[in-house]
N, C-alpha and C positions, 0 to 999 in steps of 0.2 A: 504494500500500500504506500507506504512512503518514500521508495523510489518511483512509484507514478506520480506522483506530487512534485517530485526532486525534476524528472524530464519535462512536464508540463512549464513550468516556473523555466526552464533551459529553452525551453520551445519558444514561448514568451518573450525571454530576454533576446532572442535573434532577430524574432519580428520586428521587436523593438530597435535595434541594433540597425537592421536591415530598410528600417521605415527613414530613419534618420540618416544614412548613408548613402543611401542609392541615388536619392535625386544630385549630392556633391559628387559620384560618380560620375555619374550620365553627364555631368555638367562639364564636369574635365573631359571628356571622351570628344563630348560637341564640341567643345574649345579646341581640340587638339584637332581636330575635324576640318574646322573652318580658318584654323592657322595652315594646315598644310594646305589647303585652298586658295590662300591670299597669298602664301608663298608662289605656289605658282606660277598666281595671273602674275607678280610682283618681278618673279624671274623673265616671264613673258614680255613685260613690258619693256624692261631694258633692254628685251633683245630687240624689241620694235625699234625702239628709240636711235638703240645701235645703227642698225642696220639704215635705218631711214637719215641717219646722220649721213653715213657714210655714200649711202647713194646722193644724199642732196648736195654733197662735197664736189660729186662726179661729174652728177647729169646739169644742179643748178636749176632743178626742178620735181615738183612731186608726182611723176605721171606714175612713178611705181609704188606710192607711199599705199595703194590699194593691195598692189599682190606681195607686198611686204607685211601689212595686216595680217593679210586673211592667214598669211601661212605660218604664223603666231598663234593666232585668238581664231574663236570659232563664230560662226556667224552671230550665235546669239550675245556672244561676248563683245563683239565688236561696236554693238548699238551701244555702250557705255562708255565707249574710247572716243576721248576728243583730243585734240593736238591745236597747237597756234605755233607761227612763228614770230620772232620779234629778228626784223634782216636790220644790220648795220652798212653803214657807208664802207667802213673798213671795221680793222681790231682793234685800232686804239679807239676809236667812240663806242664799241661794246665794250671796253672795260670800264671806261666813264659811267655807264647808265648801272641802274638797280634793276636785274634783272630776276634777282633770285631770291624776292621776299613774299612774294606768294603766289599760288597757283591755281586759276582760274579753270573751273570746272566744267560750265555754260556760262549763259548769260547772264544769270541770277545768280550763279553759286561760286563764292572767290575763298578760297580756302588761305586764311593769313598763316602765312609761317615767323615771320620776322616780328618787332616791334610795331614798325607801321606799314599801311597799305605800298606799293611800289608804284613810281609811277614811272613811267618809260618813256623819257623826252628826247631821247636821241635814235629812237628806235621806231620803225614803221611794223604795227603788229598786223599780223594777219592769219585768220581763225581758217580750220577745215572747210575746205571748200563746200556748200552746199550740198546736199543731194540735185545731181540733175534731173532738168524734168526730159518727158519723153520727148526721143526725135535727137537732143544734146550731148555732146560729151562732156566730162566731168573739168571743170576749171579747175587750171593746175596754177600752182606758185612758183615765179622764176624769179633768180635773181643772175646778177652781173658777177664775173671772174670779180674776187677781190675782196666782194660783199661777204662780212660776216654775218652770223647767224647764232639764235637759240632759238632751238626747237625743245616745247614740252608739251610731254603725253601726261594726259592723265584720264583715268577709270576710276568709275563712281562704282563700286562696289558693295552692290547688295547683300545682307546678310540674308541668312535663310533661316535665322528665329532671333524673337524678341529676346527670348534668355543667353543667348550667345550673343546680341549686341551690348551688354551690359558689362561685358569685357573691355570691350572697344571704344564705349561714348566717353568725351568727355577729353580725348587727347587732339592733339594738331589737326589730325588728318579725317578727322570723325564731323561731318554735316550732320546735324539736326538731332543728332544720336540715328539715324535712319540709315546712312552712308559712310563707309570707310572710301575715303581717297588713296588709292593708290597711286603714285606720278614717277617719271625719269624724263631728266634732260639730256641732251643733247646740243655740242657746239662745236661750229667749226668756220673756216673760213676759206669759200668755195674758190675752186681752180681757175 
């Protein structure tokens, strides 16, 4: 009789045990989940960044900054990837200007990294060309032998639950507590 008692009270103490454990489990698992996740788009995107430096060094245009994308990020990855350029005259007036105090998301969304906002007065910016409409090819960005450049990517990074954003809100790179920004730049000074 009093060892039924003794494993009942055992049985009890587990539930208990396991009642109060499992959701900080589960909790770390989805964390470790969605950190190898943002790693990768993360790794992704530098190599975007890379790559599309290096061709804009070459060509002095983004007529391949599409099949540099695509063969990175996957289609549906791609609708959250925005890029702008900021083209200089040369490299000495890109190192004059503030180019690297924060990073614009769209049009509404500027993610501050630095003290204050950046403003860029020696620098002509220009955002990811439009989507074309039908019948058009895609407007590309050219610049001159000489012209320097920064090119930044950035991805709005959806999380996939609310208990796993609670990791992430609250730091630099986190919109609204809704969005992790992910971003890489790129610079160079074309041939």
């Amino acid at each position: 009789m009093r060892l039924g008692i003794i494993r009942k009270r055992i049985r009890g103490a587990a539930i208990i045990e396991a009642a109060f454990t499992m959701p900080i489990i589960l909790w770390i698992i989805f964390f470790i989940l969605e950190s190898i996740m943002i790693n990768r788009l993360q790794a992704a995107i530098e190599a975007v960044a890379m790559e599309c430096t290096f061709d804009f060094i070459v060509s002095k245009n983004t007529a391949n900054f599409n099949t540099i994308i695509a063969k990175h990020l996957s289609t549906s990855e791609q609708k959250n990837l925005s890029w702008y350029f900021l083209i200089y005259d040369d490299l000495a007036t890109m190192c004059t200007d503030t180019f690297g105090e924060d990073i614009i998301v769209n049009s509404s969304t500027r993610v501050q990294l630095g003290a204050k906002s950046s403003t860029h007065t020696k620098g002509t910016r220009h955002d990811k060309p439009a989507t074309p409409k039908e019948g058009e090819g895609e407007q590309t960005i050219t610049a001159k032998s000489g012209n320097a450049f920064v090119l930044t990517l950035s991805y709005q990074y959806k999380f996939s639950s609310a208990l796993v954003s609670q990791f992430f809100s609250g730091g630099h790179n986190t919109t609204n507590k809704k969005a992790f920004i992910l971003w890489s730049r790129g610079c160079g000074v074309c041939n």
